[in-house]
C-alpha positions, 0 to 999 in steps of 0.5 A: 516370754512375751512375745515369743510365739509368732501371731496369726498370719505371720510366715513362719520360718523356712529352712534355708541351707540344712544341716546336710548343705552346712557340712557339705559346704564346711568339708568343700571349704576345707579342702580348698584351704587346705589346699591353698595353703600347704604351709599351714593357716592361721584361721581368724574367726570374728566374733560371736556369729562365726564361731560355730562355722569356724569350729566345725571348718578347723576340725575338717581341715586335718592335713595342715597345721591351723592356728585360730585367734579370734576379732571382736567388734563393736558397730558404732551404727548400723551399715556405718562401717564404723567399729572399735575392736574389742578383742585384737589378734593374740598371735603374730600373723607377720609373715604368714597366711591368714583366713578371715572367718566370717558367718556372713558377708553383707555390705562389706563395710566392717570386714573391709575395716578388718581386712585393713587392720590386719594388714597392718599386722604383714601377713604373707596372705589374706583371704576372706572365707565366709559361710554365707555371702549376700552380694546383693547388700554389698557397698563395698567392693571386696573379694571373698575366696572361700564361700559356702552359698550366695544368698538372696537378700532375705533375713537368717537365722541359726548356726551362729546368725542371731537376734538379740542373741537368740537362735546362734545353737539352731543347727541350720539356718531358716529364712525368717520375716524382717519385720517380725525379727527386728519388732519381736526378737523372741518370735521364732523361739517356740517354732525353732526350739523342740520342733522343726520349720519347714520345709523337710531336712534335705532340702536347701532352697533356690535362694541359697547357691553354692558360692566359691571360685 
């Protein structure tokens, strides 16, 4: 694959949460979901990036009833905050409690569209849960109740997170170049498949904190 392999002198990536801080985060957020909604949840996850997350948080939380649906959206233009929903919700919400199922929290302009539109469907309530939030990048002013680390304004990848669609089935999330990234999509395929980045499992770094309230 051209241009799979980092060259020379490029960073490689980090690990940013591990697998040990994804499963710590998943079990504390389902907790807390189960605990605030007694009654039972419907789950809503949005596609493709918080699939991953969702699928592991629906199977922790195991005291409740959950129903999952799903969203698909398209960006019309980057940080625009402009989409068309390609795939709406197939379960009436009317009158129940909702959880809108993020991988990433960013500018918050495209979930404060989605949080609008399924207002629009009554729910009884409506949160936002995701497992990374980066309020530093925030345009649009929002709440976000279940959170699983803050992070920096640094680029990520894995667990769902991807570029051009590579890198979603990595099992933690790396800290990767920008730059690198965007140029070189297929960059960080020799050094995220078959071997680990550093540094060492266990470690989750500084710029990743456990979010939430």
């Amino acid at each position: 694959m051209t241009g799979a392999t980092q060259t020379r002198g490029e960073p490689p990536p980090t690990v940013l949460v591990d697998e040990r801080a994804i499963g710590a985060h998943v079990e504390r957020i389902a907790g807390r979901i189960t605990r605030d909604h007694p009654d039972g949840v419907v789950l809503v996850g949005v596609l493709k990036g918080a699939l991953i997350f969702l699928a592991d948080l629906v199977r922790a939380i195991t005291d409740i009833d959950v129903t999952v649906d799903f969203l698909a959206i398209s960006r019309y233009a980057p940080d625009s905050g402009r989409v068309r929903i390609l795939k709406d919700l197939d379960v009436d919400v009317e009158g129940r409690d909702v959880v809108i199922v993020e991988d990433l929290v960013d500018t918050g302009l495209t979930l404060a569209y989605l949080l609008s539109h399924v207002r629009g469907r009554s729910p009884r309530s409506l949160d936002v849960c995701t497992l990374l939030d980066r309020p530093v990048r925030r345009i649009v002013p929002l709440t976000v109740r279940y959170v699983g680390a803050e992070i920096d304004d640094v680029f990520v990848l894995g667990y769902g997170l991807h570029r051009a669609d590579l890198y979603r089935n990595v099992p933690y999330i790396v800290e990767a170049d920008r730059s690198v990234a965007l140029d070189r999509p297929a960059a960080y395929v020799d050094a995220l498949y078959g071997r680990a980045p550093r540094p060492a499992a266990g470690v989750q770094r500084r710029s990743a904190r456990e979010g939430g309230w």
